[in-house]
MIKEVO-242611 format. One record per residue (C-alpha): z, x, y. Coordinates in pm, 1 decimal. Each point is the difference from the previous one (the first is absolute). Example, Ala and Ser with C-alpha at 12.3 -4.5 7.8 and 13.67 -1.06 7.14 Angstrom:
<sites>
         zz         xx         yy
      780.0     1230.0     -450.0
      -66.0      137.0      344.0
</sites>
This chain:
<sites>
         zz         xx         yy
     7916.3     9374.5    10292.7
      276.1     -237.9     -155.5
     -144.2     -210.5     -238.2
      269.3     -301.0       79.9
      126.4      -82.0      302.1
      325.8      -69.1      125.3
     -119.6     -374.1       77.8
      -96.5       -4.3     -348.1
      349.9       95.9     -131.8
      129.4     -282.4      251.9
     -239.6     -253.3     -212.3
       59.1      145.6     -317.0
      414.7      -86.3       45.0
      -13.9     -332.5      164.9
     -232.0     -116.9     -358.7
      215.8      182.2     -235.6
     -351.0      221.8      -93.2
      241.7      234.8     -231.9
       85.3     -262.1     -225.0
     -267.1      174.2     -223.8
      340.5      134.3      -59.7
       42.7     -152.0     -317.7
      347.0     -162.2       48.8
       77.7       45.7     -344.6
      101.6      394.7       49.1
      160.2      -29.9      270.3
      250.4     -201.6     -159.7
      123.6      263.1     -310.9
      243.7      -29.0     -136.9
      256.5      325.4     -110.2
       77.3      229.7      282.1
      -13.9      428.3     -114.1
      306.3      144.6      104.0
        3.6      291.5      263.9
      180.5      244.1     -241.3
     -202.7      -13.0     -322.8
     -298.8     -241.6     -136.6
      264.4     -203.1     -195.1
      -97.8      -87.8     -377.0
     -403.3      -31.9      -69.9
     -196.3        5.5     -294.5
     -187.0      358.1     -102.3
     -143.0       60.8      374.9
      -11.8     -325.8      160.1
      215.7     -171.0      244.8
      146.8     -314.2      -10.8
     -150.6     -246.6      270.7
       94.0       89.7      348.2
       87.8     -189.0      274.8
      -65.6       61.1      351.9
      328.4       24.8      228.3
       88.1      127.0      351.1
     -134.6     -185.8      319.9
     -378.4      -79.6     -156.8
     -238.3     -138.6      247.4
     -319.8     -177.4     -122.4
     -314.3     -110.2      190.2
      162.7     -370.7       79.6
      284.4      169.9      132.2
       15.1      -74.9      394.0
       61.7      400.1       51.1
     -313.5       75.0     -238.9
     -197.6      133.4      339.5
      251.6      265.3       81.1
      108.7       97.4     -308.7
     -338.5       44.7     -110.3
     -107.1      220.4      294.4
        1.0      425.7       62.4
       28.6      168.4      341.0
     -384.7       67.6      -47.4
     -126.3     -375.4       59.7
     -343.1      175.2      -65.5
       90.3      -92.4     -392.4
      108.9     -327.3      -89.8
       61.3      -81.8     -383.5
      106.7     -327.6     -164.1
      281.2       98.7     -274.6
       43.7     -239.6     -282.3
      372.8       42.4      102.3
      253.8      223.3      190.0
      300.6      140.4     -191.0
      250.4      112.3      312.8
      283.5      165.3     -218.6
      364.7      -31.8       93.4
      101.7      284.6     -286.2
     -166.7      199.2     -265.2
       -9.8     -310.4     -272.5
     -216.1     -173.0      212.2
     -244.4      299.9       24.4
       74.3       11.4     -423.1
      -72.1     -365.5      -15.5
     -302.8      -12.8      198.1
     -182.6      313.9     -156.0
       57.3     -148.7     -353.3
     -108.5     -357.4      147.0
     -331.6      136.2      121.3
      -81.4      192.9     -328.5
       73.0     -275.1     -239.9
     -244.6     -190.1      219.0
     -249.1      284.2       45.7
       16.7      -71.6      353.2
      -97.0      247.8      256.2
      284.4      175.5      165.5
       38.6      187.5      368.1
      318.8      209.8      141.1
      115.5      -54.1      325.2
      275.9       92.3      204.1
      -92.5       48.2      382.0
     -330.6     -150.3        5.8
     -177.1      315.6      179.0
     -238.2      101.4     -312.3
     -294.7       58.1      252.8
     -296.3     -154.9     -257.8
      214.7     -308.9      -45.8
       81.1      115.6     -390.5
      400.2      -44.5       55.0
     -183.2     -424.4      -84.8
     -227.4     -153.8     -225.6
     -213.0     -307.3      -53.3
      138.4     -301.3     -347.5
      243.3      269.3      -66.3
      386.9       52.2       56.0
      135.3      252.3      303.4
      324.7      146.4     -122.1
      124.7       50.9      342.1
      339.4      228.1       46.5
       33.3      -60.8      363.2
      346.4     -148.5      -38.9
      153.4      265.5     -208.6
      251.5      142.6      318.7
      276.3      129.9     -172.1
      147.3      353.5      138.4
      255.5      193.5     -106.4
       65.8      335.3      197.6
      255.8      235.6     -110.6
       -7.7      252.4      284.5
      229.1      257.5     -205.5
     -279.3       89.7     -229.6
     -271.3      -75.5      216.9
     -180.8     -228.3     -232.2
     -125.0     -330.3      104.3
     -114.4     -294.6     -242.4
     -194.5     -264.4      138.2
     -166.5     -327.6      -80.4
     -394.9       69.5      -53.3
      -30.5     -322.7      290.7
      151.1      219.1      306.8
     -294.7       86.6      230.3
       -4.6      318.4      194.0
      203.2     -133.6      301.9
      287.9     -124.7     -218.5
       54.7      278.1     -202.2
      -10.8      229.3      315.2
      237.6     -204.2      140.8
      222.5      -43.2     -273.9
       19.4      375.9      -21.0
       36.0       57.8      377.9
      343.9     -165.7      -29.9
      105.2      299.1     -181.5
     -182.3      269.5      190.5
     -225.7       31.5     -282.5
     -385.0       -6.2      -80.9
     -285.7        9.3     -226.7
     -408.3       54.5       76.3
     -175.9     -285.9       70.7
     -293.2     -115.6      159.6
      -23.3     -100.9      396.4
      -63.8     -395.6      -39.1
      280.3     -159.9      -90.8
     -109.3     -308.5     -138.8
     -142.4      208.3     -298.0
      190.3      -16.5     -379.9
      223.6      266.8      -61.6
     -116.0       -6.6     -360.9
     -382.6      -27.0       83.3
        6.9      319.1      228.8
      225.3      166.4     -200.7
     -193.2      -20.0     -335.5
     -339.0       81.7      183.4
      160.1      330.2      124.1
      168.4     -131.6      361.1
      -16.1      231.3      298.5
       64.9       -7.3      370.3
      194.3      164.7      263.0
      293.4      124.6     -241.8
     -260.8      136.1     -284.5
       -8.3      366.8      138.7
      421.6      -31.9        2.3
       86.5     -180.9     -300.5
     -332.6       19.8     -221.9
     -212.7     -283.8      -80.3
      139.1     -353.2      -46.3
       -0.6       37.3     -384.5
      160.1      317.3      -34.6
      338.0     -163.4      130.0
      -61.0     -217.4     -295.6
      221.3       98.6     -310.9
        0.1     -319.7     -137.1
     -118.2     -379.0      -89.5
       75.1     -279.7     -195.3
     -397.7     -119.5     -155.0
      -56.3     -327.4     -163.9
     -350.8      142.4     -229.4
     -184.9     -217.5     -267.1
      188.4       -9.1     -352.3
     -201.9      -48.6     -350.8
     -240.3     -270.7      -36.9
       86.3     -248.7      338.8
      352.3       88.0      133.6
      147.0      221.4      226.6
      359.2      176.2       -9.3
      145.4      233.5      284.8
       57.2      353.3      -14.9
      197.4      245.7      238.2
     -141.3      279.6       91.1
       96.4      381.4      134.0
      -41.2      367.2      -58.0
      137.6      -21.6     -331.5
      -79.7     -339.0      -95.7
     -390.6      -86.6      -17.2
      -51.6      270.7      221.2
     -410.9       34.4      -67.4
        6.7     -360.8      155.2
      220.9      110.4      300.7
     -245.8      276.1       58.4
     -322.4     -272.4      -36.5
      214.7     -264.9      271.4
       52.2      320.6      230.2
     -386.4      -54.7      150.6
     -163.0     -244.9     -238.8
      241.6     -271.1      -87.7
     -151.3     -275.4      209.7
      -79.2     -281.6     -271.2
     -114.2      259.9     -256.8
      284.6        0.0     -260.0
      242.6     -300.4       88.6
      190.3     -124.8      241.4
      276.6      182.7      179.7
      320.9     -198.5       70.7
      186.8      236.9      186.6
      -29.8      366.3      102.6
      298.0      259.0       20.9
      -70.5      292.2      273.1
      216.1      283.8       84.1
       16.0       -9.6      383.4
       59.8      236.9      288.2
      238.2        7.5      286.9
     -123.1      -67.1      289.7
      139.3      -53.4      350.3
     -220.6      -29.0      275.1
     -402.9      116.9       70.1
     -183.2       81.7      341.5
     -280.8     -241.7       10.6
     -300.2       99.6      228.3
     -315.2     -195.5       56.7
     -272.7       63.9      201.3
     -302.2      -72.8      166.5
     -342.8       94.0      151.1
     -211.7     -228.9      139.1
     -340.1      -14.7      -96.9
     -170.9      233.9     -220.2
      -74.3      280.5      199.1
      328.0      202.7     -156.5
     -103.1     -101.3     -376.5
     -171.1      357.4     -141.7
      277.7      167.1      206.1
      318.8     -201.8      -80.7
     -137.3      -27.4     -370.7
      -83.8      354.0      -65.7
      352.7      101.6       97.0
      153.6     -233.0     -171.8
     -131.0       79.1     -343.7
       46.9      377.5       79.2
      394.1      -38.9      106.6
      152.5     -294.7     -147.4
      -64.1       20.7     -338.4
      143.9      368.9       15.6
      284.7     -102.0      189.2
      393.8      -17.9      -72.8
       -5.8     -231.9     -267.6
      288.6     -261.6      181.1
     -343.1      -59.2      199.3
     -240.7     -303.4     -160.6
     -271.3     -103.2      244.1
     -278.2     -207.5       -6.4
     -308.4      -39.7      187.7
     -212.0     -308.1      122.5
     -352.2      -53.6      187.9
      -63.0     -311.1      116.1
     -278.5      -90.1      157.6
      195.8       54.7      368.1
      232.3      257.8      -54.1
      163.7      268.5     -219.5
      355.5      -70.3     -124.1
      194.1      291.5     -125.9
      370.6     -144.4     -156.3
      208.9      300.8     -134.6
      386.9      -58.3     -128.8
      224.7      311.3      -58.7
      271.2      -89.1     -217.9
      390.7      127.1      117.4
     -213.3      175.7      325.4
       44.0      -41.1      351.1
     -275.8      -64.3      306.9
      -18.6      366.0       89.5
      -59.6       75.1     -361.1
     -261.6     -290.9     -124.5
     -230.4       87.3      393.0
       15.1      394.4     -120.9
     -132.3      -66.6     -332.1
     -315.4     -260.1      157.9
      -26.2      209.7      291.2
     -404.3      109.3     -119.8
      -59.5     -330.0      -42.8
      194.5     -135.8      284.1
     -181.9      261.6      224.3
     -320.2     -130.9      -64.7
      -94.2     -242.4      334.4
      267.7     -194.8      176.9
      133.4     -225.1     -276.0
      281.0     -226.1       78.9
      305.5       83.2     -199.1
      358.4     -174.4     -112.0
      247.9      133.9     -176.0
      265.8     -180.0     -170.3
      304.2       67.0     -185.9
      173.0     -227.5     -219.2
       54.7      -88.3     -377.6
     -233.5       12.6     -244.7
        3.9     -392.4      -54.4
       26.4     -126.1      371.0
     -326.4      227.4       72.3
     -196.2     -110.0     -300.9
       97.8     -368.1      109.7
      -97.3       98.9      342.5
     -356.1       91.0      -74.3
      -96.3     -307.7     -273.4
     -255.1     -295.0      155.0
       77.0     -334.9     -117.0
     -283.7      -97.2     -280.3
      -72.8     -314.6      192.1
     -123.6      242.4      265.1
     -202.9      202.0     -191.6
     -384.5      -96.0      -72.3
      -58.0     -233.3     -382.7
     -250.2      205.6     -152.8
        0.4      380.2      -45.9
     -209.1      289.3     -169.4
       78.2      348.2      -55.5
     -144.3      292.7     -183.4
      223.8      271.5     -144.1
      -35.9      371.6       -6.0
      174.6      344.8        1.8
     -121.3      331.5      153.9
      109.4      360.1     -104.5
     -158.5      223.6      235.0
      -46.4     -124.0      429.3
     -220.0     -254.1      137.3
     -311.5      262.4      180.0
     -121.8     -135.1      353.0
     -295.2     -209.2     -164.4
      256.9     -137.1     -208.1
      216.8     -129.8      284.5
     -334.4     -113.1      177.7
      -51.0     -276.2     -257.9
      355.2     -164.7       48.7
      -52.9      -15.2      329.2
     -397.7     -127.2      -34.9
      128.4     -306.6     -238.2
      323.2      -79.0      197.9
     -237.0      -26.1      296.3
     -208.1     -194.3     -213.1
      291.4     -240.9     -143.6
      -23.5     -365.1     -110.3
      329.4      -89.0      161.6
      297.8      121.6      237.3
      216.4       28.2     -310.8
     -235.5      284.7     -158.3
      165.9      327.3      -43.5
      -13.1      311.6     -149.4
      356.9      128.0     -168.8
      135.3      311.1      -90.9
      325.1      136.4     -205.9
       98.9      336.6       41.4
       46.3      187.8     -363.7
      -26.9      374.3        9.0
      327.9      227.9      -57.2
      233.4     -326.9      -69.7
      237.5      -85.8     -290.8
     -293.3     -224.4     -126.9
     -130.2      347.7     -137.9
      256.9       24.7     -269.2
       33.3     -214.2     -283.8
      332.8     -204.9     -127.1
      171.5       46.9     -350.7
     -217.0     -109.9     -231.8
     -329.5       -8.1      219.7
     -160.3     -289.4      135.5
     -390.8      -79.3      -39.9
      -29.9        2.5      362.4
     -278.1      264.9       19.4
      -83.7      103.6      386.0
      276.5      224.1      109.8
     -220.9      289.1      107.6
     -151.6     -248.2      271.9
       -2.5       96.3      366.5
       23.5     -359.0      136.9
     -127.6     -343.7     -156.5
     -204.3     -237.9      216.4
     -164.9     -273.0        0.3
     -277.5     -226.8      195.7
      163.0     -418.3       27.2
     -125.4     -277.3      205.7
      237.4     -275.4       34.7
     -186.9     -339.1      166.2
       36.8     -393.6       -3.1
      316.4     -226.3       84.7
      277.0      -76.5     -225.4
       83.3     -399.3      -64.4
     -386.4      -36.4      104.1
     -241.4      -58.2     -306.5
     -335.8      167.8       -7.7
       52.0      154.8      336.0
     -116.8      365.4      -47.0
     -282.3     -114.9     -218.3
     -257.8      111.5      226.3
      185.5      327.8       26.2
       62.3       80.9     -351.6
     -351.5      134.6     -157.7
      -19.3      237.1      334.4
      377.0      126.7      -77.1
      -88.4       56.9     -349.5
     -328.1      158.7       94.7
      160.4      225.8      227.7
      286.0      140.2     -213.3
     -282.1       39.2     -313.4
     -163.3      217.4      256.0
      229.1      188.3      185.9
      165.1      101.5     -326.6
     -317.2      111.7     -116.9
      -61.3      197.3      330.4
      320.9      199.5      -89.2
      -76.5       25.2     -393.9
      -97.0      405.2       56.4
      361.8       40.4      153.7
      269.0     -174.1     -199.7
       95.9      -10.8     -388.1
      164.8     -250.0     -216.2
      144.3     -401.8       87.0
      363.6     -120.8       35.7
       45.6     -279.0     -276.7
      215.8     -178.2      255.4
     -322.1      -71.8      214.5
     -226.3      -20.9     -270.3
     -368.4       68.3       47.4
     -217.5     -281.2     -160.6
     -337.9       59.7     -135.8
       69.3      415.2       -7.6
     -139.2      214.6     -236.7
      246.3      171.0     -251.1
      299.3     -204.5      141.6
      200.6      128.6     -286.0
        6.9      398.8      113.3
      -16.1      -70.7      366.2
      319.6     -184.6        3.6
      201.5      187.9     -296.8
     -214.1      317.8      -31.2
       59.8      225.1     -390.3
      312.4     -267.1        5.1
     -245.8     -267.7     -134.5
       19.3       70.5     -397.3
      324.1       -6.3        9.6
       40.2     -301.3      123.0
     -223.4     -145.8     -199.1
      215.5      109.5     -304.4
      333.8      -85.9      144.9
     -201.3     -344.9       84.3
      -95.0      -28.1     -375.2
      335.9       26.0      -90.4
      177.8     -260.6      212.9
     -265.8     -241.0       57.2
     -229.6       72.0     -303.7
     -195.5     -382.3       56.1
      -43.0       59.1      365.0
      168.2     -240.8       94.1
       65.1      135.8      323.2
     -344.6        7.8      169.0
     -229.8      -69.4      282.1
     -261.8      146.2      164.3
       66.5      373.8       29.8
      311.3      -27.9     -208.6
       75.5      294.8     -275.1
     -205.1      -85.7     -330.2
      211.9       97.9     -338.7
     -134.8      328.7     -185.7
     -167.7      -98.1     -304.2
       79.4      317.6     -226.2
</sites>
């Protein structure tokens, strides 16, 4: 459960409770320029100043600024740094390590254990870094690292073009990117960070500054590999990200449904036996609820006939009802996104990937704990892998290790209502209860985490999310962030040889 509630945040704002903020720092006084740490002294920094739009706990927008999309966690930052270009992101990184002040990355406010946030310390937030420049002759699209999902497939659907990304659009570009990124376009175009060739990176410089660097295949390219699946708050913060894009015209989107759970061990069995192996313009994913089986499938430049005839085992399975659409890629994604302030306040989920089917006994527990769920919003989701792009690396490699998976999944339960302090309360030790147990029910059939839904409280963290990649990222953590300044609470530690 949340140790603070949102009524406590309320109380905490009206009485000014951050001014433990020790007004004194927040009021520097020499600003670090974007492009270099201007003149300083052996290996410190002159004293920074904190710039772009900077919200503090008397601030009358403290509540919302302050909040994630999980309102499970709720943190009281010292202050909030919302950057309006890379010197502010310069500025406020030196700021908080002159002060030895804690410091948190954030840029959509999705990090699922509430670690995008931080208690007396300073959120460096990037959320209004929009900038986009598309030059559709090479293909090659640079964006600001504040874009979420939905505005960068937009953006590129005015062009015809496209990138991986996840499925909820309110999601940072730059959070799912750097934790790997999949979704219905990952079999097609590779994983979210493979279309990354570039980023600008503000990391820590000498003894309590910061300066930015630019980074690609030839340029820093051991930390382009470490961003491509583990650059979420590990080695500094990214600015903007360059990706190399794909046309991309129109998609067939299908979604079906069976009702109840009659269909489950049929519908899931040939799912994971056909899509996964199928043409890879096909991503699908999978979803038990507690009162039906969703199947969504888009087949990228494919028609009706063609997207039924590759889900026709699954489709054959029961009477499901079906739609087919066709459209562009951006008007579909739009068409399938549900408004956050519909959507339940608190959520849990539990990562995992699988290289080898689901057996009956298997399938028999999702559908014991669905029909055991703590709330309506309790699913079970899939992501189709298999014989995809995803399978080969980019230039230069990326430490995004589970490309041999079959599908990922993973157990959520979302519960409680938004704008509605302490409501899910009651609900929340049963939600966490269940997940801790229904991911331990399915321990003997999956292998390794997603970093992007991190898995709190697991055992060996470090291999299960980047696998043999670890070491390495350890040393290329030693080398750009050798004081650690980047950390929190399953974040990279530097090697110490």
């Amino acid at each position: 459960m949340r140790d603070l509630s949102r009524r406590d945040l309320l109380k905490a704002t009206a009485v000014g409770a951050g001014a433990v903020a020790l007004p004194s720092m927040i009021a520097g006084s020499t600003a670090i320029a974007a492009d270099g740490p201007g003149p300083f002294v052996g290996d410190k920094f002159p004293p920074a100043e904190l710039t772009g739009r900077i919200v503090r706990p008397q601030s009358p927008d403290y509540a919302d600024a302050s909040i994630g999309w999980d309102e499970l966690f709720v943190h009281y930052p010292l202050v909030i740094v919302f950057a309006q270009e890379t010197r502010d992101v310069v500025n406020a990184l030196t700021w908080a390590r002159q002060h030895n002040v804690a410091l948190r990355v954030r840029s959509g406010r999705h990090s699922l254990e509430g670690w995008s946030n931080v208690d007396n310390g300073i959120v460096i937030d990037v959320s209004e870094l929009k900038d986009t420049h598309i030059d559709t002759a090479s293909r090659i699209a640079r964006v600001g690292a504040g874009l979420n999902q939905s505005e960068a497939i937009t953006a590129l659907g005015e062009y015809d073009l496209a990138a991986t990304t996840g499925t909820e659009g309110t999601v940072g570009l730059s959070g799912a990117t750097l934790g790997g990124g999949f979704g219905f376009l990952t079999r097609y175009l590779g994983m979210a960070c493979d279309n990354l060739i570039g980023a600008e990176i503000v990391v820590a410089a000498g003894a309590d500054g910061a300066k930015v660097l630019q980074v690609d295949p030839w340029n820093h390219p051991d930390l382009l590999w470490a961003l491509r699946g583990a650059g979420n708050g590990n080695f500094g913060i990214v600015t903007s990200l360059t990706y190399k894009v794909a046309p991309l015209k129109s998609v067939a989107y299908v979604q079906a449904t069976w009702e109840g759970l009659d269909d489950l061990h049929g519908v899931f069995d040939s799912w994971q036996r056909s899509a996964p192996f199928a043409d890879p313009r096909l991503g699908s994913q999978l979803e038990v609820h507690p009162t039906e089986v969703l199947l969504f499938g888009v087949l990228a430049e494919g028609s009706e006939a063609e997207a039924r005839k590759l889900l026709a085992p699954i489709l054959s399975v029961g009477n499901p009802t079906v739609t087919v659409q066709i459209g562009g890629w951006s008007e579909t994604y739009a068409g399938f996104q549900i408004p956050t302030a519909d959507e339940p306040a608190n959520w849990k989920f539990f990562s995992q990937f699988t290289r080898d089917p689901f057996p009956e006994k298997a399938i028999s527990i999702i559908r014991a704990f669905m029909e055991d769920s703590p709330s309506a919003d309790s699913n079970f989701f899939t992501q189709a892998f298999g014989t995809g792009a995803q399978r080969q690396e980019p230039f230069g490699g990326a430490a995004f290790p589970h490309r041999d998976a079959l599908f990922y999944s993973e157990p959520g339960a979302g519960w409680g209502t938004r704008g509605e302090p302490d409501s899910g309360d009651a609900v929340t030790p049963i939600a966490q209860t269940w997940i801790a147990e229904f991911s331990q029910a399915l321990r003997p059939y999956v292998d390794g985490a997603y970093v992007n839904v991190p898995n709190i409280g697991m055992a060996e963290w470090e291999t299960a999310y980047w696998g043999r990649n670890f070491e390495r990222l350890r040393k290329i953590k030693a080398e750009y962030d050798p004081h650690n300044v980047f950390q929190y609470e399953q974040s990279i530690p530097p090697a110490t040889h």
